[in-house]
mmCIF file of the protein (N, C-alpha, C, O) and its ligand, coordinates in Angstrom:
data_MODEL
# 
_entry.id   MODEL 
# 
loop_
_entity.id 
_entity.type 
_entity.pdbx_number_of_molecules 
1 polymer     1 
2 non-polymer 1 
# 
_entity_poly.entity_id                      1 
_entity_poly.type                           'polypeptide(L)' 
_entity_poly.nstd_linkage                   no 
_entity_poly.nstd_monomer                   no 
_entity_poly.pdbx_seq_one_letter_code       
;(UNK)(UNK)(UNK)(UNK)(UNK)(UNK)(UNK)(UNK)(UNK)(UNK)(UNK)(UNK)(UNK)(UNK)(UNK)(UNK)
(UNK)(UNK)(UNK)(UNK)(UNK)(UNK)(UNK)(UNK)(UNK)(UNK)(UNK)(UNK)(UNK)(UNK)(UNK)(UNK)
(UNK)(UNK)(UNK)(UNK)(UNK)(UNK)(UNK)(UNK)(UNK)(UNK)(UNK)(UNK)(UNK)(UNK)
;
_entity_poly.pdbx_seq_one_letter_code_can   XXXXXXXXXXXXXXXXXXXXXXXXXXXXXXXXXXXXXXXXXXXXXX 
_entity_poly.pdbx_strand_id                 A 
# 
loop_
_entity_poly_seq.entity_id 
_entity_poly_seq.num 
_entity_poly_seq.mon_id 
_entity_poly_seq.hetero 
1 1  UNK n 
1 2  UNK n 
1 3  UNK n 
1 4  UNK n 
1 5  UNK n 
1 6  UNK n 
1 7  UNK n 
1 8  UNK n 
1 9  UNK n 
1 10 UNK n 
1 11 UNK n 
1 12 UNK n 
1 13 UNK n 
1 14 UNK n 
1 15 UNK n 
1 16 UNK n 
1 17 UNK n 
1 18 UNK n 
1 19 UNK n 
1 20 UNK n 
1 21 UNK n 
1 22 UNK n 
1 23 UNK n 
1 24 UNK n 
1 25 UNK n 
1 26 UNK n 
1 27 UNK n 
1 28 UNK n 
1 29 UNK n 
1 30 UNK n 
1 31 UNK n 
1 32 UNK n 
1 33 UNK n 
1 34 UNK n 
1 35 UNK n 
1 36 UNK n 
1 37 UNK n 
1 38 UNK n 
1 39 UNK n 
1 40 UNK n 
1 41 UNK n 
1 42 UNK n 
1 43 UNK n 
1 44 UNK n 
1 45 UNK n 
1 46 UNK n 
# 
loop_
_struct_asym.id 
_struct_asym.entity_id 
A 1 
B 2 
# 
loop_
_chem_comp.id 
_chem_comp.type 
_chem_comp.mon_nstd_flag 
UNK 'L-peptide linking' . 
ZN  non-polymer         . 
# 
_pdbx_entity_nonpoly.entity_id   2 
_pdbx_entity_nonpoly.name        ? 
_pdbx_entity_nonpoly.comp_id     ZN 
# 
_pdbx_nonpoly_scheme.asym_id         B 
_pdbx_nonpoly_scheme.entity_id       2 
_pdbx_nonpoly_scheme.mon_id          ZN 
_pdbx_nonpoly_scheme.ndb_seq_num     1 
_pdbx_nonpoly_scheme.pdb_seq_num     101 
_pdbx_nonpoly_scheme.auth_seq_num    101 
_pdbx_nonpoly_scheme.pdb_mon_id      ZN 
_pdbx_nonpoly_scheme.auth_mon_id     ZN 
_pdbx_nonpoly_scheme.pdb_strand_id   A 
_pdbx_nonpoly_scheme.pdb_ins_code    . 
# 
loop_
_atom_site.group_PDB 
_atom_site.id 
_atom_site.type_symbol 
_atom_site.label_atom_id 
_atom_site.label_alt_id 
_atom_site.label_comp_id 
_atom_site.label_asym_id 
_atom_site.label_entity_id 
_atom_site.label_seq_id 
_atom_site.pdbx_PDB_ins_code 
_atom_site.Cartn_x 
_atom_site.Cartn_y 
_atom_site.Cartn_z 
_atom_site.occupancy 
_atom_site.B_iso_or_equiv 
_atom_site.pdbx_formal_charge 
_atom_site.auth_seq_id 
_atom_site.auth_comp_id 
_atom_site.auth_asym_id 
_atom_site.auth_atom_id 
_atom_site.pdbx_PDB_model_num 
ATOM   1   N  N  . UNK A 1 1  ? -13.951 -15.593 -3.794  1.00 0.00 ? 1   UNK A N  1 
ATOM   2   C  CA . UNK A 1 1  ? -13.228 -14.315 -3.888  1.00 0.00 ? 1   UNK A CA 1 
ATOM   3   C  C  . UNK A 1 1  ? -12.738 -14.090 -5.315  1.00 0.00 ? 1   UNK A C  1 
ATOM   4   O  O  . UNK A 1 1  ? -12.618 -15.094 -6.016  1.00 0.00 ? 1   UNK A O  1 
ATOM   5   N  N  . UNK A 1 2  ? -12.399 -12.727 -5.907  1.00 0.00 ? 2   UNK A N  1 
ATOM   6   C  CA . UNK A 1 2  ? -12.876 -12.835 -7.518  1.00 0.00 ? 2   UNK A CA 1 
ATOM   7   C  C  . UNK A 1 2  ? -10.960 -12.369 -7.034  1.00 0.00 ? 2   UNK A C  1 
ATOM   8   O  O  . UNK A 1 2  ? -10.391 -11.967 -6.019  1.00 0.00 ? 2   UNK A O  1 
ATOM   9   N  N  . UNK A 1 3  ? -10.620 -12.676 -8.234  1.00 0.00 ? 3   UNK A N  1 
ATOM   10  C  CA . UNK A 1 3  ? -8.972  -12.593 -8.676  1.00 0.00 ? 3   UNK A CA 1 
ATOM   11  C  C  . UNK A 1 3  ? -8.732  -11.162 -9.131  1.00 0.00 ? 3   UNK A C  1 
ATOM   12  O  O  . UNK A 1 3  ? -9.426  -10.782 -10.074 1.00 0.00 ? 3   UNK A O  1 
ATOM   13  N  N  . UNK A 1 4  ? -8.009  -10.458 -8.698  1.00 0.00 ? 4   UNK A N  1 
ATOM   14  C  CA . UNK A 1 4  ? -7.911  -9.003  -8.729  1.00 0.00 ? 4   UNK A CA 1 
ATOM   15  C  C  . UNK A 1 4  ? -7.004  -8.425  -8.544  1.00 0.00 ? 4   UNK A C  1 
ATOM   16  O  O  . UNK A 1 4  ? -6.748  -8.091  -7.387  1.00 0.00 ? 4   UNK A O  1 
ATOM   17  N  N  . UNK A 1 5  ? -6.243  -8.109  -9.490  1.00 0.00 ? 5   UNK A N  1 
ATOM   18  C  CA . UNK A 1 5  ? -4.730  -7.273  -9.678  1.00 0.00 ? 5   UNK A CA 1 
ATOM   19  C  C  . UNK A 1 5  ? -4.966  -5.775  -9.187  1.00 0.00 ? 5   UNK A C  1 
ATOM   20  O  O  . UNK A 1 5  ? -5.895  -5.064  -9.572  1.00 0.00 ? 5   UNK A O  1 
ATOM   21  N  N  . UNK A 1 6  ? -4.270  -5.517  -8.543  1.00 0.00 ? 6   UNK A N  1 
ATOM   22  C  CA . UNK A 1 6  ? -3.769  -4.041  -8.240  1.00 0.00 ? 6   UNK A CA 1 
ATOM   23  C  C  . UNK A 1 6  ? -2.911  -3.127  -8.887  1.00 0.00 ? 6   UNK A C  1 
ATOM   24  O  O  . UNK A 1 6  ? -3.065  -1.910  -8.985  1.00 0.00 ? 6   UNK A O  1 
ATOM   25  N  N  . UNK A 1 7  ? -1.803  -3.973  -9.408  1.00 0.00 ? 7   UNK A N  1 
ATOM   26  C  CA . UNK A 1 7  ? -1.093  -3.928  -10.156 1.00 0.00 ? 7   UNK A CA 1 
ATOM   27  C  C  . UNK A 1 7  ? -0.368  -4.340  -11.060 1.00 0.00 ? 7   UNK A C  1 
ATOM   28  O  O  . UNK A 1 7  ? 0.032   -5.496  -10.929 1.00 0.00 ? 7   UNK A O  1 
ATOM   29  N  N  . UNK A 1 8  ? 0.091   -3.518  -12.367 1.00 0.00 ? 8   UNK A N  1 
ATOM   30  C  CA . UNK A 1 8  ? 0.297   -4.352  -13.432 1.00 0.00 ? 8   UNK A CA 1 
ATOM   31  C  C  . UNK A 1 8  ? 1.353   -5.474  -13.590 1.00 0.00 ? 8   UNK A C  1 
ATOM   32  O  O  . UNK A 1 8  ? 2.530   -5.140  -13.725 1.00 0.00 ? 8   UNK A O  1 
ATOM   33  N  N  . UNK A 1 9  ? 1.068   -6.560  -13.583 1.00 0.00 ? 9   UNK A N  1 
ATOM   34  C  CA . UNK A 1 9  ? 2.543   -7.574  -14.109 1.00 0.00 ? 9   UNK A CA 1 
ATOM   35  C  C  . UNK A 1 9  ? 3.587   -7.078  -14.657 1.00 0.00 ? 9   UNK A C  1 
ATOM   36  O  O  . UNK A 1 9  ? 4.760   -7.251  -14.328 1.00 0.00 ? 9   UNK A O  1 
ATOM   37  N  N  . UNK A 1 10 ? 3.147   -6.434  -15.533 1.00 0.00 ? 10  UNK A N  1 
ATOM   38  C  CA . UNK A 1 10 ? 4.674   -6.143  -16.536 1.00 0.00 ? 10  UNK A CA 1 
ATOM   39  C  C  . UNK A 1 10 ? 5.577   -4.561  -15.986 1.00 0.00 ? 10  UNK A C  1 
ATOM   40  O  O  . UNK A 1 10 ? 6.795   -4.519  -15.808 1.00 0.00 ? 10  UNK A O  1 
ATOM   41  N  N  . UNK A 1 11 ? 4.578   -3.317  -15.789 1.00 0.00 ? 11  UNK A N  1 
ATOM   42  C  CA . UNK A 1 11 ? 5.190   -2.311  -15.702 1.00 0.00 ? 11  UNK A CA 1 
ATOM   43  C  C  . UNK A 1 11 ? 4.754   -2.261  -13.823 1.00 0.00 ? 11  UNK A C  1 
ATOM   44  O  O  . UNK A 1 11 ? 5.801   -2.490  -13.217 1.00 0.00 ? 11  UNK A O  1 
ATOM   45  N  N  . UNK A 1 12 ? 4.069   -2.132  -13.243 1.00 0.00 ? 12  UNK A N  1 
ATOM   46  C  CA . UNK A 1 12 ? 3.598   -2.149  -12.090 1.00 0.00 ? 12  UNK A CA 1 
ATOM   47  C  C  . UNK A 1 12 ? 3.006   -1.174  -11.746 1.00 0.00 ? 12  UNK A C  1 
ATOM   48  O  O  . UNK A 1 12 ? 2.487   -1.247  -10.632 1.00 0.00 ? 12  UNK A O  1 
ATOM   49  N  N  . UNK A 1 13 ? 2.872   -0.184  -12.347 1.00 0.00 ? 13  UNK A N  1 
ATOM   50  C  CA . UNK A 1 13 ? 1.653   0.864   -12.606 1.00 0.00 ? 13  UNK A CA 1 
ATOM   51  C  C  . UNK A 1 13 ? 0.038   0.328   -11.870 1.00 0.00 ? 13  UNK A C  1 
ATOM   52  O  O  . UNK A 1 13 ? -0.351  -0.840  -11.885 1.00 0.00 ? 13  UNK A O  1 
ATOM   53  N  N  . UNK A 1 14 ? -0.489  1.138   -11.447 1.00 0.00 ? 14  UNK A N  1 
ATOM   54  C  CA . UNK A 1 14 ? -1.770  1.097   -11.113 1.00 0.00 ? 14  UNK A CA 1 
ATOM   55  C  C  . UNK A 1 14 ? -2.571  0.841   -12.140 1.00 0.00 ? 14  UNK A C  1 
ATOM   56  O  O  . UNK A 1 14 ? -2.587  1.523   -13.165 1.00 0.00 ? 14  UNK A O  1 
ATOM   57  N  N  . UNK A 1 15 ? -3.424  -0.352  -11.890 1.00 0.00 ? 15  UNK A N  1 
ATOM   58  C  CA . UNK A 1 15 ? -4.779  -0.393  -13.213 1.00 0.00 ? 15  UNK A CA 1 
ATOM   59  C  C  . UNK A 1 15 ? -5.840  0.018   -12.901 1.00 0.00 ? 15  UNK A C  1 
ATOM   60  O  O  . UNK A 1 15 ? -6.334  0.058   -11.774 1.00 0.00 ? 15  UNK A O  1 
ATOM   61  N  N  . UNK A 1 16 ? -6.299  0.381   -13.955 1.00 0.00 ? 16  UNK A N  1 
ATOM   62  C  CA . UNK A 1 16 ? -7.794  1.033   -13.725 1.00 0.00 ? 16  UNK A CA 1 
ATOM   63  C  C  . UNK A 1 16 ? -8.679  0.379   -14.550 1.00 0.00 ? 16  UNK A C  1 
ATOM   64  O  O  . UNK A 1 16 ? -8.867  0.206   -15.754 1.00 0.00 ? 16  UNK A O  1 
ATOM   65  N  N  . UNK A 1 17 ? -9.390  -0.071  -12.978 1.00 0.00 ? 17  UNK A N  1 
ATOM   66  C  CA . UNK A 1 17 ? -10.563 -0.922  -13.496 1.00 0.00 ? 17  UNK A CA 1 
ATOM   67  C  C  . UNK A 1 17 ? -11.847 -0.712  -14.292 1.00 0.00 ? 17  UNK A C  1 
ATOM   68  O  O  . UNK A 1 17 ? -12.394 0.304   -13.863 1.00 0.00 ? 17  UNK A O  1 
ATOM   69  N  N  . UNK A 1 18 ? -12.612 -1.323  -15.377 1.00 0.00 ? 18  UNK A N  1 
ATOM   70  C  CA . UNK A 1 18 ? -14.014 -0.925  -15.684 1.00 0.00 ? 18  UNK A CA 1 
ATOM   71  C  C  . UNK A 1 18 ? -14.618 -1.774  -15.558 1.00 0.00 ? 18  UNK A C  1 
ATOM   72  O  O  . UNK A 1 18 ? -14.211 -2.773  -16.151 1.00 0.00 ? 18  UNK A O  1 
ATOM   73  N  N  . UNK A 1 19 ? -15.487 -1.873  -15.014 1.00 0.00 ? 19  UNK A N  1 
ATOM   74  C  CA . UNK A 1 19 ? -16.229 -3.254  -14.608 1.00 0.00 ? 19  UNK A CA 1 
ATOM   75  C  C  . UNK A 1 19 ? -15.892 -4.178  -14.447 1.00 0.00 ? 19  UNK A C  1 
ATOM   76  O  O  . UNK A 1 19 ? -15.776 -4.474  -13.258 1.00 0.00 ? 19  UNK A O  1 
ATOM   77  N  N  . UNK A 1 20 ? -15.524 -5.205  -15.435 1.00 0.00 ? 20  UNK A N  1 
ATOM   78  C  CA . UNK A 1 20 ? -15.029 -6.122  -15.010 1.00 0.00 ? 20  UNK A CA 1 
ATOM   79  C  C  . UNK A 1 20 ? -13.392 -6.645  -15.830 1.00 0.00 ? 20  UNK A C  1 
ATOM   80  O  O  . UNK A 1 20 ? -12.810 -7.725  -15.932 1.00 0.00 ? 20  UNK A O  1 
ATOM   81  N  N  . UNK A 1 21 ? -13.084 -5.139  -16.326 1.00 0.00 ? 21  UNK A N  1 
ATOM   82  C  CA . UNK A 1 21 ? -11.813 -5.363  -17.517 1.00 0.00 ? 21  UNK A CA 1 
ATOM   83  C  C  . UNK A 1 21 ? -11.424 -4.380  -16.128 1.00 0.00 ? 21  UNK A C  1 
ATOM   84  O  O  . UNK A 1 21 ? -12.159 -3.677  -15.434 1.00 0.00 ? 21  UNK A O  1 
ATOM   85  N  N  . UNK A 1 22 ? -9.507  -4.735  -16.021 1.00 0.00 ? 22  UNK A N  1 
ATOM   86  C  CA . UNK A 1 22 ? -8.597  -3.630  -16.079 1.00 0.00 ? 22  UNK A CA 1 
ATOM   87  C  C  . UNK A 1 22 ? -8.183  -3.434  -16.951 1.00 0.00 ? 22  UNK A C  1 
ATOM   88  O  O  . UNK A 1 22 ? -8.339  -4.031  -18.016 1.00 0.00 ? 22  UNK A O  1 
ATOM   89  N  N  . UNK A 1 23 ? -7.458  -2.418  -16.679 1.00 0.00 ? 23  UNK A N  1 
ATOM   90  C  CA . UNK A 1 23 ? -6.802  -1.711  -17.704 1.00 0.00 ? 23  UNK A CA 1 
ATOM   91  C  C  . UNK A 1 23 ? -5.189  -1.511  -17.506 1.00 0.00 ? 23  UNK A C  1 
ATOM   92  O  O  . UNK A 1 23 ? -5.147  -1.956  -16.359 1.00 0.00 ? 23  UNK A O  1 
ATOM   93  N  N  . UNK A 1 24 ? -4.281  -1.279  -17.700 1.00 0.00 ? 24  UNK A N  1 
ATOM   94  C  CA . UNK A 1 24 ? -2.923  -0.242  -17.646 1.00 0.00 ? 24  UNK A CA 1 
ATOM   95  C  C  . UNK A 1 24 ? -3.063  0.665   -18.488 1.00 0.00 ? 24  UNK A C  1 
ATOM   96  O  O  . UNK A 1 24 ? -3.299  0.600   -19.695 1.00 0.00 ? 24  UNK A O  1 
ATOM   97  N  N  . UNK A 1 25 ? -2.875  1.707   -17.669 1.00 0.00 ? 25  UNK A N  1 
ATOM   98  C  CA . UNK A 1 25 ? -3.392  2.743   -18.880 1.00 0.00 ? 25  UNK A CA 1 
ATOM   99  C  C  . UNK A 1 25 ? -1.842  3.023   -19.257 1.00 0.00 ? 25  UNK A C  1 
ATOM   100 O  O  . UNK A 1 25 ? -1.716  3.837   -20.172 1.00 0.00 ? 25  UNK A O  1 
ATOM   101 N  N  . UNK A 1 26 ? -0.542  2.460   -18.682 1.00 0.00 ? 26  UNK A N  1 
ATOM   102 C  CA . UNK A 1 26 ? 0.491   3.239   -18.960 1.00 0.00 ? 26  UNK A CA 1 
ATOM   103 C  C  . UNK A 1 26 ? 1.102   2.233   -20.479 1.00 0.00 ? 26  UNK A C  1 
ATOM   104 O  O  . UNK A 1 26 ? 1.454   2.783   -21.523 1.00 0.00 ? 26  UNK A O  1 
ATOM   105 N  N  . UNK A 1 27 ? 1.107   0.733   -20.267 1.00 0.00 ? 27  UNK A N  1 
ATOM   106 C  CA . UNK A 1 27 ? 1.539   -0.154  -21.405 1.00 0.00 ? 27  UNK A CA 1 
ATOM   107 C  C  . UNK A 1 27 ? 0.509   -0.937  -22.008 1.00 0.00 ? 27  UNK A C  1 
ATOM   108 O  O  . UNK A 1 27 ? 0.659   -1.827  -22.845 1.00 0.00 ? 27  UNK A O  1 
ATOM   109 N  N  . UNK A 1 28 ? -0.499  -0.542  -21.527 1.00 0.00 ? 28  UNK A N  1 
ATOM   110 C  CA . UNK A 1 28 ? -2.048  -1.271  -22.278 1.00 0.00 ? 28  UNK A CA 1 
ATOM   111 C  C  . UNK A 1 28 ? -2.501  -2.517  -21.876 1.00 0.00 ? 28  UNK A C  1 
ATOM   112 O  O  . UNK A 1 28 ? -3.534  -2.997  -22.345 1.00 0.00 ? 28  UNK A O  1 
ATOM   113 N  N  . UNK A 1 29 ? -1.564  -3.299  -20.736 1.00 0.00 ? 29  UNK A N  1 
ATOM   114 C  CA . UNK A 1 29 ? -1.814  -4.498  -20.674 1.00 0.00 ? 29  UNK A CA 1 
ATOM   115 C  C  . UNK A 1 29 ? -3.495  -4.731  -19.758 1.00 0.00 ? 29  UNK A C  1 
ATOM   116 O  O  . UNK A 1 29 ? -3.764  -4.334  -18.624 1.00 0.00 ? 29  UNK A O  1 
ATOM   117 N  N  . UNK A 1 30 ? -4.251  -5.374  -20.571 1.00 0.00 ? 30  UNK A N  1 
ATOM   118 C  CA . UNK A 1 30 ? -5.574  -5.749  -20.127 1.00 0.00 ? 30  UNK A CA 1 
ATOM   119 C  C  . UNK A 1 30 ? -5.987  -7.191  -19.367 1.00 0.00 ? 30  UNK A C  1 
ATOM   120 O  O  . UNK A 1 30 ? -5.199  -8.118  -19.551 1.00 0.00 ? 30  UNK A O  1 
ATOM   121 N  N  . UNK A 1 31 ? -7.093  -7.433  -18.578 1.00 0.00 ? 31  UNK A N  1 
ATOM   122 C  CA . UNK A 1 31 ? -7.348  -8.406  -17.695 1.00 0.00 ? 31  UNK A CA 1 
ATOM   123 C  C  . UNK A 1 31 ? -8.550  -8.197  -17.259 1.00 0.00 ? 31  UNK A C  1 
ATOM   124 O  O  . UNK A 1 31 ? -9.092  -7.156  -16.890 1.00 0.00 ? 31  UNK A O  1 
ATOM   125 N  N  . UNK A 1 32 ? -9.037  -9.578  -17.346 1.00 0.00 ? 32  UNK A N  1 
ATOM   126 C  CA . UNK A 1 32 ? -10.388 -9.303  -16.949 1.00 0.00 ? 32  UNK A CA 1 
ATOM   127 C  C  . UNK A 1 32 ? -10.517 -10.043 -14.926 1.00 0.00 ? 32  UNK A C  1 
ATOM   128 O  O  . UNK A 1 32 ? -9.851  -10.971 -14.467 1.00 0.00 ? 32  UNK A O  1 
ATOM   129 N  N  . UNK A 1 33 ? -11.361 -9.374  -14.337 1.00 0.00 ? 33  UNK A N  1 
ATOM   130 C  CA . UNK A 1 33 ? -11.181 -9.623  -13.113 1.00 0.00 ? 33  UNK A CA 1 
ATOM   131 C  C  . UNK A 1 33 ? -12.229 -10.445 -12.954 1.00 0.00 ? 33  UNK A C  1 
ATOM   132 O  O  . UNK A 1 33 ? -13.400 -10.353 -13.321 1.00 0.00 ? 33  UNK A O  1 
ATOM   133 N  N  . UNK A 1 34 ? -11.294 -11.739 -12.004 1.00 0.00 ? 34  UNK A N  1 
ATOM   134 C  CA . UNK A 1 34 ? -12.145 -13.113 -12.027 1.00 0.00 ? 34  UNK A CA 1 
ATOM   135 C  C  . UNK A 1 34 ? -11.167 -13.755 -12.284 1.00 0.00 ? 34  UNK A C  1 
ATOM   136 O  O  . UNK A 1 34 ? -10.418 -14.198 -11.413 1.00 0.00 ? 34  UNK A O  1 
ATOM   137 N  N  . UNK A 1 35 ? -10.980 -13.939 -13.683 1.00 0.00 ? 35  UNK A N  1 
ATOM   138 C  CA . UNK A 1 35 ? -10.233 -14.603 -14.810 1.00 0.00 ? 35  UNK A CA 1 
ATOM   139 C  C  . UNK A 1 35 ? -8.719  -15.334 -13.690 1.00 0.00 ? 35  UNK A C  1 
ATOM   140 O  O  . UNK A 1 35 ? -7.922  -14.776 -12.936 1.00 0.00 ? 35  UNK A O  1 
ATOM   141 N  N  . UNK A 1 36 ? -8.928  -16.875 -14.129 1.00 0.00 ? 36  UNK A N  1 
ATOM   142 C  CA . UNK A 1 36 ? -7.256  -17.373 -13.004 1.00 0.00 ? 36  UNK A CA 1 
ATOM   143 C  C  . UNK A 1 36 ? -6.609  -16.948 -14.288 1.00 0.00 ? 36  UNK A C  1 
ATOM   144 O  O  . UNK A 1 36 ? -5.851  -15.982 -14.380 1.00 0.00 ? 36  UNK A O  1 
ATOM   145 N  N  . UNK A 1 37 ? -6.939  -17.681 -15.203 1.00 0.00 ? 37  UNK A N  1 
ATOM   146 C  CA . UNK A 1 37 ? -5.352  -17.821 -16.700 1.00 0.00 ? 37  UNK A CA 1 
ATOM   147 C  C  . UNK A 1 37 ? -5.507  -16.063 -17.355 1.00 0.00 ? 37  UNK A C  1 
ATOM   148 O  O  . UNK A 1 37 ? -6.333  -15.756 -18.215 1.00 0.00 ? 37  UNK A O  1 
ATOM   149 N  N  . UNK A 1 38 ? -4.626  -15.189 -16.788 1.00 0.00 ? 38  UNK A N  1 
ATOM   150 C  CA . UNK A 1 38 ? -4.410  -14.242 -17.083 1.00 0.00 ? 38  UNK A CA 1 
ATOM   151 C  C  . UNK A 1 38 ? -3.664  -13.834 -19.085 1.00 0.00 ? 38  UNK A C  1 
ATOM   152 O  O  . UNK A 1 38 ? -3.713  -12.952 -19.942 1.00 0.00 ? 38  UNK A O  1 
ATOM   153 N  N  . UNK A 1 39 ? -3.099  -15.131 -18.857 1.00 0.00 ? 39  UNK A N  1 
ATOM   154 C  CA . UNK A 1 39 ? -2.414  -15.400 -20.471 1.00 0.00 ? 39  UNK A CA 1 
ATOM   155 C  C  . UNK A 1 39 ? -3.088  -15.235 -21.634 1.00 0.00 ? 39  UNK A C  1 
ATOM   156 O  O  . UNK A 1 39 ? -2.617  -14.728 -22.652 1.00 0.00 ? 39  UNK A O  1 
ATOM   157 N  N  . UNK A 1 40 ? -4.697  -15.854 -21.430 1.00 0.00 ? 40  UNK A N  1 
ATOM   158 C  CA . UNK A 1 40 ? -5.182  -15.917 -22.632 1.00 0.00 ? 40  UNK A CA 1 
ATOM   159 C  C  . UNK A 1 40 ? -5.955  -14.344 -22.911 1.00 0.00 ? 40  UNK A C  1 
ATOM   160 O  O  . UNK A 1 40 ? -6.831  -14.035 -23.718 1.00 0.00 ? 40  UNK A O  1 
ATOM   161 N  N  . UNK A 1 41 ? -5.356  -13.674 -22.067 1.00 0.00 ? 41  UNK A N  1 
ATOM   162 C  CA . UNK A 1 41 ? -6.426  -12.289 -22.379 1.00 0.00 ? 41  UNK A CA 1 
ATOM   163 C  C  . UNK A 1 41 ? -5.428  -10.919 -22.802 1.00 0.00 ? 41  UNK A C  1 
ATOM   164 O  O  . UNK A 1 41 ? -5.705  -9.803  -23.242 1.00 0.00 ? 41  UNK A O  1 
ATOM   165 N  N  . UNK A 1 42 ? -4.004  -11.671 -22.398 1.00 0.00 ? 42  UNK A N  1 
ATOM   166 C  CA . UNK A 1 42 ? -3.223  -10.408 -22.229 1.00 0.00 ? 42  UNK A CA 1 
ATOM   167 C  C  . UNK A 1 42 ? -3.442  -9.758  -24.071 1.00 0.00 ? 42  UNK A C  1 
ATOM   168 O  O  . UNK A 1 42 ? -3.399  -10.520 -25.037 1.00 0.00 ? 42  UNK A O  1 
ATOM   169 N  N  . UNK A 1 43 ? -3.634  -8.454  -24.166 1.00 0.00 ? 43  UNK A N  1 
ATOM   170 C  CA . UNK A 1 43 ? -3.574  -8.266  -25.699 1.00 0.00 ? 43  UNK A CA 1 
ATOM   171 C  C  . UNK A 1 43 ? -1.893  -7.237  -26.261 1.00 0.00 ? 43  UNK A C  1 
ATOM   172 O  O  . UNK A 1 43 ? -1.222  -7.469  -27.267 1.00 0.00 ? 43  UNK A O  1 
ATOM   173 N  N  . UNK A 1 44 ? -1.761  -6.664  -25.708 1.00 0.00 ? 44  UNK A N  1 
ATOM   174 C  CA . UNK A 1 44 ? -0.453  -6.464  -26.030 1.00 0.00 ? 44  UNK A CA 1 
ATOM   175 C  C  . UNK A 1 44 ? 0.588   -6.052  -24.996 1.00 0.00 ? 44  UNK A C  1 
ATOM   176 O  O  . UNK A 1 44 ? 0.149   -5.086  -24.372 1.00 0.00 ? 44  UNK A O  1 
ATOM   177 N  N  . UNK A 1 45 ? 2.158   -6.523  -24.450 1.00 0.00 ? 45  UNK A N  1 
ATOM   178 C  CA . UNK A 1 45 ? 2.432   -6.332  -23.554 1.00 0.00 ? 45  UNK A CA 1 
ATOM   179 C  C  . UNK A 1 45 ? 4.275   -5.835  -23.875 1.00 0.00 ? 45  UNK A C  1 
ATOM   180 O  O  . UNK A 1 45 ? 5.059   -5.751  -22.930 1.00 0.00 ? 45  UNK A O  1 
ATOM   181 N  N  . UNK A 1 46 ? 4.587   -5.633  -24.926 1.00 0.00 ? 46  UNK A N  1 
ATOM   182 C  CA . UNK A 1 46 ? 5.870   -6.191  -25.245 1.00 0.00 ? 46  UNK A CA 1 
ATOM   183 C  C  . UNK A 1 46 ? 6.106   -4.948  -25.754 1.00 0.00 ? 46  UNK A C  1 
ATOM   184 O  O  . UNK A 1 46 ? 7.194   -4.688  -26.269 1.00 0.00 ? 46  UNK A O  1 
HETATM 185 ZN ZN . ZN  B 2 .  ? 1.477   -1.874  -17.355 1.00 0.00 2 101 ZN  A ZN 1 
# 
């Protein structure tokens, strides 16, 4: 079963997925779906 956020960690906004990246479109925080260690991908969250 592939690892798959619904929603964002930080703001909790809906992500929108592209293939295999989400997205937040509201604070930018990105993730790729699959991925367990969510940490090493986050690119900006703060
Ligand atoms: Zn967010």
């Amino acid at each position: 079963m592939m690892h798959q956020l619904t929603r964002c960690p930080k703001c909790k906004s809906r992500l929108r997925r592209y293939g295999l990246i989400q997205v937040c479109i509201r604070c930018g925080y990105l993730t790729r779906v699959g991925t367990v260690n969510l940490d090493s991908i986050i690119v900006s969250c703060d």
